[in-house]
C-alpha positions as CSV (number, residue, x, y, z in Angstrom):
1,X,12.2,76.7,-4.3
2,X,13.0,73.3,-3.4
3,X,16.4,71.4,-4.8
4,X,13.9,69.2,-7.1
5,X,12.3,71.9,-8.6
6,X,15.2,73.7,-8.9
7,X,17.0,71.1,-10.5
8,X,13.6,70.8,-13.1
9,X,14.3,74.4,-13.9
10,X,17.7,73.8,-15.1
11,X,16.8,70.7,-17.0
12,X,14.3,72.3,-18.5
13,X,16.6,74.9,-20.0
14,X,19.3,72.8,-21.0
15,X,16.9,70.6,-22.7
16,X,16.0,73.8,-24.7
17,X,19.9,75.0,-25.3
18,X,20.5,71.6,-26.1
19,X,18.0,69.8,-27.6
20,X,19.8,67.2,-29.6
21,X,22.4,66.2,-26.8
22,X,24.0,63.1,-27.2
23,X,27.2,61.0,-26.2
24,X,30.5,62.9,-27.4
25,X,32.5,59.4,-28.1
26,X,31.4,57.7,-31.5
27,X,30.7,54.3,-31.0
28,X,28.4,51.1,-32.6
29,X,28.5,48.5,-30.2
30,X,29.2,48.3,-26.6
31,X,33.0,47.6,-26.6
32,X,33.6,50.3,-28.9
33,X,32.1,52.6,-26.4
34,X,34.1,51.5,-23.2
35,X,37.3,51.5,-25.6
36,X,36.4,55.1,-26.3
37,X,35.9,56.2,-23.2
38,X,39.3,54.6,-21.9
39,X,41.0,56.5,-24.7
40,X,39.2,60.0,-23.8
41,X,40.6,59.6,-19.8
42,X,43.3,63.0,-20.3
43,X,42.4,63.3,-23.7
44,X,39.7,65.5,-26.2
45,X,36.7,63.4,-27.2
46,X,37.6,64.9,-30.6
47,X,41.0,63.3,-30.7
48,X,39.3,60.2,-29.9
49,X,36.8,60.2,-32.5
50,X,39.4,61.3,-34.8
51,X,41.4,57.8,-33.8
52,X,38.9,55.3,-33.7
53,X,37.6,55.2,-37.1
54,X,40.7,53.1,-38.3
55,X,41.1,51.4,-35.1
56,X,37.8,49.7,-34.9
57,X,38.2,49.5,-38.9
58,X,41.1,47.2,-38.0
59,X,39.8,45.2,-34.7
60,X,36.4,45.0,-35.7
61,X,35.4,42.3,-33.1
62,X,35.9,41.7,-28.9
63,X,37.8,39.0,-29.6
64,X,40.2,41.1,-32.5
65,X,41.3,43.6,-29.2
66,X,41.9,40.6,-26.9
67,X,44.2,38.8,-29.0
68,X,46.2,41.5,-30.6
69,X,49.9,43.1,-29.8
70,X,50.5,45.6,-27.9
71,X,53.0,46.8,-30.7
72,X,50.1,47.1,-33.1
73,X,47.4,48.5,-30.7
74,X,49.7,51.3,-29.6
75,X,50.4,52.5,-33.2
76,X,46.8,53.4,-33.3
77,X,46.1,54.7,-30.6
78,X,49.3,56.7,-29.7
79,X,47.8,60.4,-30.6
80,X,45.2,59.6,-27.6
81,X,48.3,59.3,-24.9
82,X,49.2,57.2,-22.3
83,X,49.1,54.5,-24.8
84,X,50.7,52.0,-23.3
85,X,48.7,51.9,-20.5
86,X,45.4,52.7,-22.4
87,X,46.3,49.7,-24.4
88,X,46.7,47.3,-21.8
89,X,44.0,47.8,-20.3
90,X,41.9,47.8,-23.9
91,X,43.4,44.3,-24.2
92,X,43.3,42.8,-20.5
93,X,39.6,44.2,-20.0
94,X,38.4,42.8,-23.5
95,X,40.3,39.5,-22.4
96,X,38.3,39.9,-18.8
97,X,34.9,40.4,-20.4
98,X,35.1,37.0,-22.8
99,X,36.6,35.4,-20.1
100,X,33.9,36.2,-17.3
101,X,30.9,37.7,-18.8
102,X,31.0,35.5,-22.1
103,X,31.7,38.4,-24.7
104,X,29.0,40.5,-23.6
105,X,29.8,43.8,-21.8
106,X,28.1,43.5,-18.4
107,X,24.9,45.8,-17.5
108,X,26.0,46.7,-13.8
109,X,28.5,48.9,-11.9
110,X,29.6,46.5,-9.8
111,X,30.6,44.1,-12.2
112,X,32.2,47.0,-15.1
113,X,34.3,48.5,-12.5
114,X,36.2,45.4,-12.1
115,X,37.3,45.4,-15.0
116,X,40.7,46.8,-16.1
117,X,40.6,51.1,-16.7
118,X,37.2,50.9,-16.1
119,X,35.9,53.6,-13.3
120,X,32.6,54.5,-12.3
121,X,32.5,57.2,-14.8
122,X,32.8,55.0,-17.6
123,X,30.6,52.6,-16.0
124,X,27.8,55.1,-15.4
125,X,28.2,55.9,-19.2
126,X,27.8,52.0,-20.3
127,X,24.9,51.7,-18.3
128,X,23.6,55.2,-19.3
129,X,23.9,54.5,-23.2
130,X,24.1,51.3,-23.9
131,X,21.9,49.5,-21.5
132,X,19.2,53.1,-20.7
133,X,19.3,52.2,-16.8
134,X,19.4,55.5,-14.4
135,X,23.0,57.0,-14.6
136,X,24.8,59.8,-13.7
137,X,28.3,60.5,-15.6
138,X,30.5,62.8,-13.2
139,X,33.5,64.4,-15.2
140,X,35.3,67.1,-15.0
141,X,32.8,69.4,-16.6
142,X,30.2,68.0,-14.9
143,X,31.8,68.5,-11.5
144,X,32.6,72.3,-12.0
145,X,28.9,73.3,-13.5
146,X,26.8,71.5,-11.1
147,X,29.3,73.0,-8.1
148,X,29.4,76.7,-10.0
149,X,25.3,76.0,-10.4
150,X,25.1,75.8,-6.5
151,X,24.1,72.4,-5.8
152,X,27.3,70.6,-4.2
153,X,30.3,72.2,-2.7
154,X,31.6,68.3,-3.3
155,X,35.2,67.5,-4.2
156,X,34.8,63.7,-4.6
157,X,33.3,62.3,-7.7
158,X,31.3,59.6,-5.8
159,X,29.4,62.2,-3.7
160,X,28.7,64.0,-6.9
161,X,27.0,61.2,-8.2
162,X,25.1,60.1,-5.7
163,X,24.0,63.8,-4.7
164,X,22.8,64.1,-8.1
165,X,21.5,61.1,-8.7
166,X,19.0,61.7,-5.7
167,X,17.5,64.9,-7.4
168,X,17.8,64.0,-11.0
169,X,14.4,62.4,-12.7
170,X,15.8,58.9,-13.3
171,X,14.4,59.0,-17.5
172,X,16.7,62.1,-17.8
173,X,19.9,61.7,-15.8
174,X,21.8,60.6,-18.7
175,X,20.6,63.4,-20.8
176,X,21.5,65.8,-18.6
177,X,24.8,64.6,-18.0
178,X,25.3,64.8,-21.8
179,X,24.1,68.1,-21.8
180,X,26.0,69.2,-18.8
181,X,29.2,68.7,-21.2
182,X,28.0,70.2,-24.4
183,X,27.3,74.0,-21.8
184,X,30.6,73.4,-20.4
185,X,32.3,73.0,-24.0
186,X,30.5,75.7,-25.2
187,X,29.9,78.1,-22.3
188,X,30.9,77.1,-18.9
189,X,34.4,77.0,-19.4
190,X,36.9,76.5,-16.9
191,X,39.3,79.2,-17.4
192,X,36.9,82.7,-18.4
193,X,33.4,81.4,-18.7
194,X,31.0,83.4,-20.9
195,X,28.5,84.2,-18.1
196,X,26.6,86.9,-20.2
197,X,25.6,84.6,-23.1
198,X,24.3,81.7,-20.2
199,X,20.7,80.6,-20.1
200,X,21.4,79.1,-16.4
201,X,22.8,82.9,-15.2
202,X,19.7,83.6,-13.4
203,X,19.7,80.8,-11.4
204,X,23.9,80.3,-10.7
205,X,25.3,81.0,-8.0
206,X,28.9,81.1,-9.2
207,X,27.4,84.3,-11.6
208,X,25.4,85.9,-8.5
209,X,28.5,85.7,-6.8
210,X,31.0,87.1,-9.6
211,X,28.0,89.5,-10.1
212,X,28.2,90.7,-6.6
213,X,32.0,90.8,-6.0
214,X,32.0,93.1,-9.6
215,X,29.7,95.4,-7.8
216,X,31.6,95.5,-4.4
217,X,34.4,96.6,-6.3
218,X,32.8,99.2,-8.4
219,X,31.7,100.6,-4.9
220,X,34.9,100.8,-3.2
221,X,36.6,102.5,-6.3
C-alpha cells in the first residue's frame, strides 16, 4: 500500500467516525477566530468557548480590541491564562492588522505570522476556515496521532505539516485536521489511549506495536 492510499484509508474512516467535524473554537468573523485560537495556546478549547461569549459581547468590532485596556481585556480573559501576554498580543495584533492590512485579516501565511501570537498553527487554521485555501493545522493531538498512525517519526511541527500536506487531498486537509482532534479527544489520548474501541487499530502502528510487545510478554511469562 502506498502512503496516499494509505492516507485515503484513514480519511475515509474518520470521515465515517466523524462525520460532522468542525473547528473546536466558536467564532463569527475572522478576528474572533484568531483571538480564539490565541486564547486556546495552553488552554482547553472549552475554557475558551466558555470565555468568549461575553468577551466578543463587549468588543464586538477589530477596532473595540485595538483601542481597549489592558486592565479591562485581562478581566475577561483571565480564566484562559497567560493573560497578560494573551492580551497584548490580542491588542498589538488587532492594532497591526488595521494598521497594515486595512481591518481585514490577511489570507496568507506569510503575512498572519507576522503578526503578534500568531504561529503557523493558527495561521494554517485562518487560512483553513476562514479563507477554505489548502491547510494543515499541526497541534499537539495532531502530532501524536499521525506519529502513533505511522506516518512521521517528526518532532518539529513544520516537518509535520509539510509531510502531511504532501499526502493529504488538498479539498480535505482541513477536515482532517479537525477530525484528527475530535479521535484524539475522544480516543487517542495521550496518557492510556482506548485502542480497543479505535476504527484506525488495524492500520496503527503504535497498536501493532503495543499489540506485539503484550504478546512478547505473555510469552516470556
Amino acid at each position: 500500500m502506498t502512503k496516499e492510499e494509505f492516507t485515503l484509508k484513514i480519511l475515509l474512516i474518520l470521515k465515517n467516525e466523524y462525520p460532522n467535524s468542525a473547528c473546536a473554537l466558536i467564532y463569527n468573523s475572522p478576528i474572533q477566530l484568531m483571538i480564539a485560537a490565541r486564547l486556546s495556546a495552553q488552554c482547553t478549547d472549552i475554557r475558551v468557548n466558555a470565555v468568549t461569549p461575553a468577551l466578543f459581547q463587549r468588543f464586538k468590532t477589530i477596532y473595540d480590541f485595538a483601542e481597549c485596556l489592558p486592565d479591562e481585556l485581562e478581566e475577561y480573559i483571565f480564566p484562559c491564562g497567560l493573560y497578560k501576554t494573551k492580551a497584548k498580543d490580542i491588542i498589538d495584533m488587532c492594532q497591526m492588522v488595521i494598521k497594515d492590512f486595512d481591518g481585514m485579516v490577511p489570507d496568507s501565511i506569510k503575512e498572519l505570522i507576522t503578526l503578534p501570537g500568531v504561529g503557523r498553527k493558527t495561521a494554517n487554521l485562518i487560512l483553513g476556515e476562514i479563507y477554505g485555501k489548502p491547510a494543515v493545522i499541526v497541534d499537539t493531538h495532531f502530532i501524536r496521532i499521525t506519529k502513533r498512525l505511522g506516518f512521521h517519526n517528526i518532532k518539529d511541527p513544520l516537518k509535520i505539516e509539510i509531510t502531511m500536506k504532501d499526502l493529504l487531498p488538498e479539498k480535505d486537509s482541513t477536515g482532517f485536521c479537525h477530525m484528527v482532534v475530535m479521535h484524539g479527544k475522544a480516543i487517542c489520548t495521550a496518557i492510556d489511549p482506548k485502542c480497543s474501541k479505535c476504527p484506525l487499530k488495524e492500520f496503527c502502528k503504535y497498536y501493532k506495536e503495543t499489540e506485539k510487545s503484550k504478546l512478547s510478554e505473555r510469552n516470556t511469562i
